[in-house]
KEMAR-949594 format. One record per atom (N, C-alpha, C, O, CB): residue in one letter; x, y, z. Coordinates in steps of 0.05 Angstrom, whole numbers, padded with zeros to 5 digits, always signed. Glycine has a CB too. Layout:
<vexzas>
aXYZ
...
</vexzas>
This chain:
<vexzas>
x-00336-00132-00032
x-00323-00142-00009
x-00303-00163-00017
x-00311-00182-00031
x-00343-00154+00012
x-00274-00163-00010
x-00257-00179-00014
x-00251-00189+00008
x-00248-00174+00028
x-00239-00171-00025
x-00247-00213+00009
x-00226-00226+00032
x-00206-00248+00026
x-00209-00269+00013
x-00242-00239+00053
x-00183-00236+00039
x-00162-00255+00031
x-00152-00269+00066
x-00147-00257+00087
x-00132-00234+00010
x-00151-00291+00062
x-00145-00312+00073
x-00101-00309+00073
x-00088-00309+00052
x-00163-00340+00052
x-00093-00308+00094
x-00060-00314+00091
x-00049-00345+00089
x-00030-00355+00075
x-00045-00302+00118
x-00068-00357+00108
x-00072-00388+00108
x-00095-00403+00088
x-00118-00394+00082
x-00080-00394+00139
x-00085-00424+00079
x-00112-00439+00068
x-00127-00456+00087
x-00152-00458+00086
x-00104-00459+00045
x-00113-00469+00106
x-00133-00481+00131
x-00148-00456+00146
x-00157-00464+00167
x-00111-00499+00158
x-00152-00440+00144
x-00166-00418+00156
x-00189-00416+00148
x-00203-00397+00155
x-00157-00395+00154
x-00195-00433+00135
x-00227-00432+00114
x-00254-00434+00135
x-00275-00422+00130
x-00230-00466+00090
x-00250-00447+00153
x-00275-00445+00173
x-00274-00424+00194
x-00291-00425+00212
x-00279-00469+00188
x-00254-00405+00193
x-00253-00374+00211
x-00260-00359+00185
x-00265-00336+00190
x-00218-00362+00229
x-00261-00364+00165
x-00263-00344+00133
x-00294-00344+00129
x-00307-00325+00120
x-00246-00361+00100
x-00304-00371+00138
x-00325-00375+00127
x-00349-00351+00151
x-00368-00334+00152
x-00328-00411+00125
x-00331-00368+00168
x-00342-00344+00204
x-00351-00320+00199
x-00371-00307+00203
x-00315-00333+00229
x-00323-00314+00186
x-00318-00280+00180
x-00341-00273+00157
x-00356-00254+00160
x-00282-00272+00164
x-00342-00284+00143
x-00350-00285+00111
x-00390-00280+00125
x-00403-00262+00116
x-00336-00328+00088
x-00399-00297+00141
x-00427-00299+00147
x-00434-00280+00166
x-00457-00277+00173
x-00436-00324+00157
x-00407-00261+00179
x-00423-00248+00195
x-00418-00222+00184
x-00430-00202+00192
x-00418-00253+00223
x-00402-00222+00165
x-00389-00196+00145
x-00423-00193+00130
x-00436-00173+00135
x-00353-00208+00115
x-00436-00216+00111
x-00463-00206+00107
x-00482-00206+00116
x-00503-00205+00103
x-00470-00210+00095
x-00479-00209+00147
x-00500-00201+00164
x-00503-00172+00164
x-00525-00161+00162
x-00497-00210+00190
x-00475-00158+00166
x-00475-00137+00170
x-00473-00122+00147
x-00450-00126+00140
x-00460-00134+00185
x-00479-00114+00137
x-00486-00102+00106
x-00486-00074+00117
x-00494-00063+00096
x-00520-00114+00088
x-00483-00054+00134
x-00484-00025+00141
x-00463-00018+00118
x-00470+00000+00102
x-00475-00017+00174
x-00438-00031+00117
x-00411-00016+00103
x-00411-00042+00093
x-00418-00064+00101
x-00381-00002+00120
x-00394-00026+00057
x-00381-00052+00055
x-00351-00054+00066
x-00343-00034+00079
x-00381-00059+00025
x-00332-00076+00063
x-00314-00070+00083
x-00285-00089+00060
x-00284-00109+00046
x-00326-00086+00122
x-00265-00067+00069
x-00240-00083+00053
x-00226-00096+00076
x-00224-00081+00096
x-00216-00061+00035
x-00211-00127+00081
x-00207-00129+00101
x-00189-00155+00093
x-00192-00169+00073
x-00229-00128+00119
x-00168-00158+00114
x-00147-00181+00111
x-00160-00200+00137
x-00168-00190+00158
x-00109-00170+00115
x-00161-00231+00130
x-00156-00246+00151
x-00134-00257+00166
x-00123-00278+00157
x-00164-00259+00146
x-00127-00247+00187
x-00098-00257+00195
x-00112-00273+00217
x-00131-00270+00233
x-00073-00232+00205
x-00084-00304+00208
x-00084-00320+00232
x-00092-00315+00256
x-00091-00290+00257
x-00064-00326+00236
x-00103-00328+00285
x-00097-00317+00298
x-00127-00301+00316
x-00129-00295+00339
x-00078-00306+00283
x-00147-00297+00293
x-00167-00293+00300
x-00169-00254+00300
x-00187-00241+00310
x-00169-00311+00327
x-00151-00246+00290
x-00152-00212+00280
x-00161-00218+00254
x-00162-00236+00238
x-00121-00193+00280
x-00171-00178+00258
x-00182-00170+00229
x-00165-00141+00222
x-00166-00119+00232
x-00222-00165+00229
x-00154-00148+00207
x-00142-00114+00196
x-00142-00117+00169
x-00143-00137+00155
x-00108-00103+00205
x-00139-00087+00164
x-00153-00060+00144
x-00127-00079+00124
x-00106-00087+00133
x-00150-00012+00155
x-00134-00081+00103
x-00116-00085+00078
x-00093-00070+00079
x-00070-00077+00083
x-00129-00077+00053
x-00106-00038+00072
x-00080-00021+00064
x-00066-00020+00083
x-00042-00019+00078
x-00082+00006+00057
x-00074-00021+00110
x-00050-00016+00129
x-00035-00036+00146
x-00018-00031+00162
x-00058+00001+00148
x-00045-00063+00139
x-00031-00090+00148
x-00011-00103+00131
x-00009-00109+00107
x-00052-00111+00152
x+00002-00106+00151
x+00036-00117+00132
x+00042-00147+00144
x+00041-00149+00169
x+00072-00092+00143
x+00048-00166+00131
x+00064-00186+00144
x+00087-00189+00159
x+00107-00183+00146
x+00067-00197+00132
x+00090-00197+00186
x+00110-00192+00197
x+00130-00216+00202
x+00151-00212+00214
x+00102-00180+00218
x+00122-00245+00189
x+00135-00255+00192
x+00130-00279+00169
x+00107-00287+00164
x+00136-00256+00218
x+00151-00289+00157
x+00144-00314+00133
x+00139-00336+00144
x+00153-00340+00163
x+00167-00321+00112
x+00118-00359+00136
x+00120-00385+00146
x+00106-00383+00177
x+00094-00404+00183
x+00153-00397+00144
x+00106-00365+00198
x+00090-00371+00219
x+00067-00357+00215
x+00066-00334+00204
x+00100-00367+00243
x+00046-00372+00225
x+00016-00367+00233
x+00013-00330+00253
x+00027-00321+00270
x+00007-00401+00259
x-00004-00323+00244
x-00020-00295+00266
x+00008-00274+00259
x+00009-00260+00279
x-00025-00306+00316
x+00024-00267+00244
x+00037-00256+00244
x+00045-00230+00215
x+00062-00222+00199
x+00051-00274+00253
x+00011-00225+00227
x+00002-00199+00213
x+00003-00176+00224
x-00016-00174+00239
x-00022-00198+00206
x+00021-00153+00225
x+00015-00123+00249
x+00004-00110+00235
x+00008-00113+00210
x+00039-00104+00263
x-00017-00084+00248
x-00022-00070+00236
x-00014-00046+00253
x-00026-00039+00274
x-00045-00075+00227
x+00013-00030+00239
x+00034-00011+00254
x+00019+00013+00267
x+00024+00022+00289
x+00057+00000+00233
x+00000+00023+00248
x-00005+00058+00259
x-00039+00053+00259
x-00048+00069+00276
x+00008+00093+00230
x-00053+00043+00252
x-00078+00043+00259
x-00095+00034+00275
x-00116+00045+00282
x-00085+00039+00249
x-00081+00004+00282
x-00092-00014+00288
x-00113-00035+00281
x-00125-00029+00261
x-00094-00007+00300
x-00125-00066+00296
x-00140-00074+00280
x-00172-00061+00274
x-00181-00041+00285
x-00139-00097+00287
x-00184-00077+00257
x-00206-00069+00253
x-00231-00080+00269
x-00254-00072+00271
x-00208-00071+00230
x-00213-00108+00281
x-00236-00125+00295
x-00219-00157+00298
x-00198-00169+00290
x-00268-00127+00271
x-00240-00161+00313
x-00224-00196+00322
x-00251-00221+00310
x-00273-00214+00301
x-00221-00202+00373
x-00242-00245+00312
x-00260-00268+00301
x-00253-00283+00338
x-00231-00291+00344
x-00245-00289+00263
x-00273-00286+00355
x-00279-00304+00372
x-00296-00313+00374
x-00317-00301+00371
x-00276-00301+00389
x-00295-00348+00382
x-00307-00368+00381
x-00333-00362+00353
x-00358-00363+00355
x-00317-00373+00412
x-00321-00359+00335
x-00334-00356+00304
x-00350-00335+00298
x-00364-00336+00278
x-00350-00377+00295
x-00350-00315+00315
x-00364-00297+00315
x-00349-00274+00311
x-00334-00269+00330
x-00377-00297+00335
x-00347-00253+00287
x-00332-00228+00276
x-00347-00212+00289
x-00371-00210+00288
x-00330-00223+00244
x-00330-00196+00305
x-00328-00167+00319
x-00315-00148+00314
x-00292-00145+00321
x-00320-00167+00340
x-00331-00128+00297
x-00318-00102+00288
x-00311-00076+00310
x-00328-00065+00323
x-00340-00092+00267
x-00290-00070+00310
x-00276-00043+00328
x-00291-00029+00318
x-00310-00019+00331
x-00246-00032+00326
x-00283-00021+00279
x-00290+00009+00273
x-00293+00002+00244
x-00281-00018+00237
x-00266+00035+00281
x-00305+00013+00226
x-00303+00016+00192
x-00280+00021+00180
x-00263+00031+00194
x-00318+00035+00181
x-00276+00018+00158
x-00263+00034+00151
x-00259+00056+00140
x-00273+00060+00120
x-00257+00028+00146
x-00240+00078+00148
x-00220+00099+00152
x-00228+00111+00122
x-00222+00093+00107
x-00184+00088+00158
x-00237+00130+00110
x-00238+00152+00090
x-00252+00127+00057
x-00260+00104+00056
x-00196+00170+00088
x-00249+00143+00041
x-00262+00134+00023
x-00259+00099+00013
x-00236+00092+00009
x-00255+00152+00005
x-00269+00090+00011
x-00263+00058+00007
x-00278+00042-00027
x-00297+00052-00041
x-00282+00041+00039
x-00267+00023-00031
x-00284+00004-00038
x-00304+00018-00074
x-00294+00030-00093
x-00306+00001-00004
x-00327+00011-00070
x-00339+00025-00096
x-00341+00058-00085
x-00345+00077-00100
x-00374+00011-00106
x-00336+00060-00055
x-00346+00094-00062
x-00313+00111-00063
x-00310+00134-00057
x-00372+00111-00028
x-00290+00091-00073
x-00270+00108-00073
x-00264+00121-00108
x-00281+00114-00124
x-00245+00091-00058
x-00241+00139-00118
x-00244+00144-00139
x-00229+00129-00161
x-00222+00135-00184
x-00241+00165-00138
x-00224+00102-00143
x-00215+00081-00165
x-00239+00065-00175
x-00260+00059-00164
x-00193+00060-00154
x-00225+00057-00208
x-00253+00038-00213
x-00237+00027-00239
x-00222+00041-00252
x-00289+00057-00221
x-00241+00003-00243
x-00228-00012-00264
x-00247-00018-00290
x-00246-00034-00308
x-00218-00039-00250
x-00263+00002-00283
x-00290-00005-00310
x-00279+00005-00339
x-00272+00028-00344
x-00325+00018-00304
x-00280-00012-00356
x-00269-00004-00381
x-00237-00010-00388
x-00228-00010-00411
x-00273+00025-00382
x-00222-00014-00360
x-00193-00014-00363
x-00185-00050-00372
x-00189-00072-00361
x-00177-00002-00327
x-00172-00041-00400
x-00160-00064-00397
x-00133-00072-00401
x-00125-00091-00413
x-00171-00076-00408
x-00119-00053-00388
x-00088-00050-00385
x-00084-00042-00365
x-00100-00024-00362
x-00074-00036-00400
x-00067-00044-00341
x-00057-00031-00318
x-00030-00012-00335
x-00020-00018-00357
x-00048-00057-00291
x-00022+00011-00318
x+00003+00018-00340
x+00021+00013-00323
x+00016+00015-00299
x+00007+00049-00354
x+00051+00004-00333
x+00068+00002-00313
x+00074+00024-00289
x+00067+00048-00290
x+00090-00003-00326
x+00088+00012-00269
x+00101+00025-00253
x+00121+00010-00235
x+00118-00012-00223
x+00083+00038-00241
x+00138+00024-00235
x+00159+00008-00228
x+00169+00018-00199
x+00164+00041-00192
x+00181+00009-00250
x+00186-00003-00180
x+00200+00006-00155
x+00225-00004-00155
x+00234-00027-00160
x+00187+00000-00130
x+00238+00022-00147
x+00264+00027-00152
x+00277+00039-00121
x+00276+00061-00110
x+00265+00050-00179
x+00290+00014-00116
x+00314+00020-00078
x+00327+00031-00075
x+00348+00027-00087
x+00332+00005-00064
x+00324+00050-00061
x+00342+00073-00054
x+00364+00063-00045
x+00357+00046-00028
x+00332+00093-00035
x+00395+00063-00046
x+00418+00061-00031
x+00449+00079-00032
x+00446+00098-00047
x+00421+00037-00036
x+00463+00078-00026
x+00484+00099-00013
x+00491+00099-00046
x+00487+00079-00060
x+00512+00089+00017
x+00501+00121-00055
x+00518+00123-00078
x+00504+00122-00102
x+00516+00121-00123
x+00537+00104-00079
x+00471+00122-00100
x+00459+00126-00120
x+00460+00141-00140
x+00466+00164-00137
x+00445+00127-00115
x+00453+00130-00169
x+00454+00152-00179
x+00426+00154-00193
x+00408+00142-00182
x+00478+00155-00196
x+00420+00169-00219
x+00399+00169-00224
x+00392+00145-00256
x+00370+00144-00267
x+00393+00200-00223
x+00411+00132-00262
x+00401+00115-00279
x+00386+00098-00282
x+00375+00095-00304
x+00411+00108-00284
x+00379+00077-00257
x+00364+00063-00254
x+00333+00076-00251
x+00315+00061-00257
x+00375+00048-00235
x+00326+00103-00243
x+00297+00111-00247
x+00294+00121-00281
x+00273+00118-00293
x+00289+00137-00223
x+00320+00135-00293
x+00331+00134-00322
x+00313+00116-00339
x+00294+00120-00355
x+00362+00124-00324
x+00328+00089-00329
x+00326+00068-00344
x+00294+00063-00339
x+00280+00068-00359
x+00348+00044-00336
x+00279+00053-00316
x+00253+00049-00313
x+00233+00061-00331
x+00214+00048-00340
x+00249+00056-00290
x+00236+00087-00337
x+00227+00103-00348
x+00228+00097-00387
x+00211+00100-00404
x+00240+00126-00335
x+00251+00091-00387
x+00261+00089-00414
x+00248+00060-00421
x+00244+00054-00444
x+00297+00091-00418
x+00239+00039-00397
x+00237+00017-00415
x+00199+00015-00405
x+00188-00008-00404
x+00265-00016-00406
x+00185+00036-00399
x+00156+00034-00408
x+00133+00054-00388
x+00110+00063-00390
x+00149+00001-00406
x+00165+00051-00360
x+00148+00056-00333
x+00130+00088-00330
x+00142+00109-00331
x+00172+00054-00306
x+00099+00086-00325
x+00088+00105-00329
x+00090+00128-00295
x+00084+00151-00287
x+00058+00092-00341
x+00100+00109-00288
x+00098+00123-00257
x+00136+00092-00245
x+00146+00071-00254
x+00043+00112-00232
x+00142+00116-00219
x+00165+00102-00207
x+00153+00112-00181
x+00143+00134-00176
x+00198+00111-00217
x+00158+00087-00162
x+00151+00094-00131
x+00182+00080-00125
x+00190+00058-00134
x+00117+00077-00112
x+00199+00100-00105
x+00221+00101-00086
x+00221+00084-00070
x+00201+00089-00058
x+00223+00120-00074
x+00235+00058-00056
x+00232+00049-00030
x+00264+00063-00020
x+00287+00056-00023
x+00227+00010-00029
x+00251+00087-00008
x+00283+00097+00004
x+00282+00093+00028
x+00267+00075+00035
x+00293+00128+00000
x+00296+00107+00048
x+00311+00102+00074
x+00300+00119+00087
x+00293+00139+00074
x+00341+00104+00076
x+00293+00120+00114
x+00278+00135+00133
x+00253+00147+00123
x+00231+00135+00126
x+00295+00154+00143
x+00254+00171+00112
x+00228+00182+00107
x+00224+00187+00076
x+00214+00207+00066
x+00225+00208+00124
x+00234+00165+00061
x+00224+00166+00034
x+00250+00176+00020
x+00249+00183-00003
x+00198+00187+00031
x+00276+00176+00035
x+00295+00197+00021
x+00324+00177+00003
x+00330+00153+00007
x+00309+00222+00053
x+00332+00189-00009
x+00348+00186-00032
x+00374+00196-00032
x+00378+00210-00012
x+00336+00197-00052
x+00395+00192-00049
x+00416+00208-00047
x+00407+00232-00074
x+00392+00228-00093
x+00448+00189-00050
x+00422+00254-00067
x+00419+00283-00083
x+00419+00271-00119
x+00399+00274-00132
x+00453+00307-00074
x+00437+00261-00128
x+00431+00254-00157
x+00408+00232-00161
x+00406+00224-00184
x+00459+00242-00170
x+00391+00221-00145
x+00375+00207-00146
x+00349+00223-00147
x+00332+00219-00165
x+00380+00190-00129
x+00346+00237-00132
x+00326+00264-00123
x+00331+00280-00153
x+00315+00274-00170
x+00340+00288-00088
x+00341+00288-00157
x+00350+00301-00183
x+00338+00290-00207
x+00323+00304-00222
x+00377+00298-00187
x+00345+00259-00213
x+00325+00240-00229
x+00300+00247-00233
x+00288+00261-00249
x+00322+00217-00217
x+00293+00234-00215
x+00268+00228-00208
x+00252+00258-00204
x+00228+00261-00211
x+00269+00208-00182
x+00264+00275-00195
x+00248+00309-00206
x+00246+00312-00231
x+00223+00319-00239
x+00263+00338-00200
x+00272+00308-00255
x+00269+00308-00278
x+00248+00293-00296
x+00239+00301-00318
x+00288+00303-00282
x+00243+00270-00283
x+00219+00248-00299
x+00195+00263-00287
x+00179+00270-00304
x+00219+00209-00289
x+00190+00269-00261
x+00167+00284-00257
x+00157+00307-00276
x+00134+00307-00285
x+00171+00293-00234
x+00172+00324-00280
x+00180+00343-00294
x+00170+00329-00321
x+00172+00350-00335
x+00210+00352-00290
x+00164+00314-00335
x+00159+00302-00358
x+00131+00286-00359
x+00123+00277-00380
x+00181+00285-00363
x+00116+00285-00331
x+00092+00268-00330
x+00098+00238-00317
x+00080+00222-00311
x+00080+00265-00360
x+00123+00233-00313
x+00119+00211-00298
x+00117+00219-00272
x+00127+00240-00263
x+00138+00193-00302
x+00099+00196-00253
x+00085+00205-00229
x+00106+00188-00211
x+00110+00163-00211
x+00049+00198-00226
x+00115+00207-00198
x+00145+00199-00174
x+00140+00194-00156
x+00136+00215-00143
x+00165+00215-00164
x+00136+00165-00138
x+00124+00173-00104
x+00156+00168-00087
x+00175+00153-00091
x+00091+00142-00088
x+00151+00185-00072
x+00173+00167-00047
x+00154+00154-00032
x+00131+00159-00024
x+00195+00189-00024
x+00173+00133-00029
x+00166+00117-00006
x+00184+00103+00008
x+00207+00106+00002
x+00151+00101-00012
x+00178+00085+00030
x+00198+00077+00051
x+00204+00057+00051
x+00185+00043+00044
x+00193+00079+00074
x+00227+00042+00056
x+00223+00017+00059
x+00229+00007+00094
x+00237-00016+00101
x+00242+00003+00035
x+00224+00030+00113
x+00227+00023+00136
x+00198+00013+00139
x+00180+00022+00124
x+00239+00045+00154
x+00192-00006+00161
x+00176-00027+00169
x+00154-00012+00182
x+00133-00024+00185
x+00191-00049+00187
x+00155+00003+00187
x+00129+00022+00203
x+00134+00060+00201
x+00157+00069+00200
x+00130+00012+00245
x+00119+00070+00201
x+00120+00106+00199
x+00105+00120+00177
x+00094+00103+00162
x+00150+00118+00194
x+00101+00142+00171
x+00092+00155+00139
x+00119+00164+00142
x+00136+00166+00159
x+00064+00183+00132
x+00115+00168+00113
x+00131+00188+00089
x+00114+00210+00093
x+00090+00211+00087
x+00132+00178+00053
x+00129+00233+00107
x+00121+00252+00110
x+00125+00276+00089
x+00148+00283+00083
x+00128+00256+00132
x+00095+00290+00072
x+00108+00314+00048
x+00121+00331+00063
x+00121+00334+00088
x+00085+00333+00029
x+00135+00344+00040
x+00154+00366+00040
x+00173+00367+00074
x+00181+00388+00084
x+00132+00395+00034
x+00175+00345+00082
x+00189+00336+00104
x+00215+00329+00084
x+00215+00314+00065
x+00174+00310+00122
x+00240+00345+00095
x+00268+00340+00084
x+00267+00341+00052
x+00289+00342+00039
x+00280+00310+00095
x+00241+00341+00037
x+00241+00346+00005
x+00236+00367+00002
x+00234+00376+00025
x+00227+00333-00013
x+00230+00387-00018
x+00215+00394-00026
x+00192+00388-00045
x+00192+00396-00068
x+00224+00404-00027
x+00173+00373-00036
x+00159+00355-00058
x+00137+00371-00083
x+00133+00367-00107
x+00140+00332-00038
x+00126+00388-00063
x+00108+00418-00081
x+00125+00419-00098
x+00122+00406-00118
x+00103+00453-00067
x+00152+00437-00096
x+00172+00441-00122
x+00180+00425-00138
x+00189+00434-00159
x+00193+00450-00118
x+00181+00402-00135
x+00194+00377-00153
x+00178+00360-00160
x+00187+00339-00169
x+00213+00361-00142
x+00149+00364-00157
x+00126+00350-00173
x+00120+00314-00153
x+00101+00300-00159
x+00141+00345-00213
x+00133+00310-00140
x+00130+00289-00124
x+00110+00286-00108
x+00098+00307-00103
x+00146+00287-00112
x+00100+00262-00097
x+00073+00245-00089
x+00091+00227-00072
x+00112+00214-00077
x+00054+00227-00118
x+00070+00233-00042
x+00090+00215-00015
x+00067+00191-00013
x+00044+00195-00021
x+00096+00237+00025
x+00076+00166-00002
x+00056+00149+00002
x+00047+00147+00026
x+00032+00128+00033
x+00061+00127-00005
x+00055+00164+00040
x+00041+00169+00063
x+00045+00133+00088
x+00067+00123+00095
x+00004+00178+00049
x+00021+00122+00094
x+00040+00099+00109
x+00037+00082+00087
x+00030+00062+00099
x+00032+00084+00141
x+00036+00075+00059
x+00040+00054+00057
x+00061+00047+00038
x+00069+00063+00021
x+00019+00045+00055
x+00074+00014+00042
x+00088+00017+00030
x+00096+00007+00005
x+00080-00001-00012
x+00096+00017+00041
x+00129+00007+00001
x+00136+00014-00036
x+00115-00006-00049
x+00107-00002-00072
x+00176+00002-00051
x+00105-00026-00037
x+00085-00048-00063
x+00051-00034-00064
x+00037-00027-00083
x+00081-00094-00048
x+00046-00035-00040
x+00025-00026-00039
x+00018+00013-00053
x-00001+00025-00064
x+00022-00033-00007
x+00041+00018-00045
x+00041+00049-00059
x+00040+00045-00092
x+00029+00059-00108
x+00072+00068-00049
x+00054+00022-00096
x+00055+00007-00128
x+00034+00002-00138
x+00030+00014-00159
x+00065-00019-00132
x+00009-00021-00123
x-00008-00029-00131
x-00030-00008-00134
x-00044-00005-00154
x-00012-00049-00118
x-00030+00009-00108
x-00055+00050-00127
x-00044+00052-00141
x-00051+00037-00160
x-00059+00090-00114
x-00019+00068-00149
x-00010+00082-00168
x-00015+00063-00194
x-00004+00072-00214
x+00018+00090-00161
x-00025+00045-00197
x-00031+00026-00220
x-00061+00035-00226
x-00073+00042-00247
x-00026-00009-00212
x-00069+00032-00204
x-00100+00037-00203
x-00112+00071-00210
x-00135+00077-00215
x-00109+00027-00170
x-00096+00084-00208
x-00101+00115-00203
x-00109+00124-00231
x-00099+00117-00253
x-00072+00133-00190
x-00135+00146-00226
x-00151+00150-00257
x-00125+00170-00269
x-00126+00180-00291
x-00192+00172-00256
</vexzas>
């Protein structure tokens, strides 16, 4: 069980959270504390705003639960494999391998995923425009490094939606990996983790 705090004065809603999280021992649970007295799911909570308090959204899922008057109230568990029963595991690892993210914009070409590649990167995740997308010599790239074992995700750098597969790509044919909703950092931080 992890919990991360956004605030450091939040320590006595953490602690709230924290005593009633091992009361409940049914699941274990991955979970962000946002200001504010919400509870949302790690992977799918984004910060929505720098420097103010409670200004955590969680776009397509929603939360997981609220903290009132010190008491943590769970909605729901979490959503598909998690935690120790997922198929990440850092036992034995003592290197993460790079991976790098690389911004999609008008007039791209493909050197900069080129270059990523050339200076270690074992995997490149996309922050492109609408649904993960690129200009044509960029797509081209980045099929070619696939094509070689490096692991290609698109991803978005719009603020809420998935990256939908084989939506406007062909991703089956070009060896590509969508991050589905999350995004370019968090799609960064699995793909680090991935056996």
């Amino acid at each position: 069980m992890r919990l991360a705090s956004l605030r450091p004065w939040a320590g006595a809603v953490a602690a709230a959270l924290l005593s009633q999280m091992a009361a409940a021992q049914d699941k274990p649970r991955i979970v962000v504390l946002a200001t504010g007295g919400t509870i949302a799911g790690a992977a799918q909570s984004d910060v929505q705003a720098k420097y103010t308090s409670g200004q955590v959204g969680v776009p397509l899922r929603g939360l997981v639960g609220a903290v009132q008057y010190g008491v943590a109230t769970f909605y729901r568990g979490a959503v598909g494999r998690h935690a120790t029963e997922s198929e990440f595991s850092l036992d034995g690892v003592t290197a993460l391998p790079r991976v790098d993210i690389v911004m999609a914009y008008e007039n791209m070409d493909g050197k900069l995923i080129d270059a990523a590649v050339a200076a270690g990167a074992k995997g490149i995740v996309i922050a492109g425009v609408g649904n993960g997308n690129m200009t044509a010599a960029a797509l081209a790239a980045l099929a070619a490094q696939a094509k070689k074992g490096i692991v290609c995700v698109r991803s978005t750098r719009v603020a809420t939606g998935r990256v939908g597969r084989n939506v406007g790509v062909d991703d089956d044919k070009l060896g590509l990996v969508v991050s589905d909703d999350l995004n370019p950092q968090k799609a960064r931080v699995l793909l680090r983790l991935a056996p």
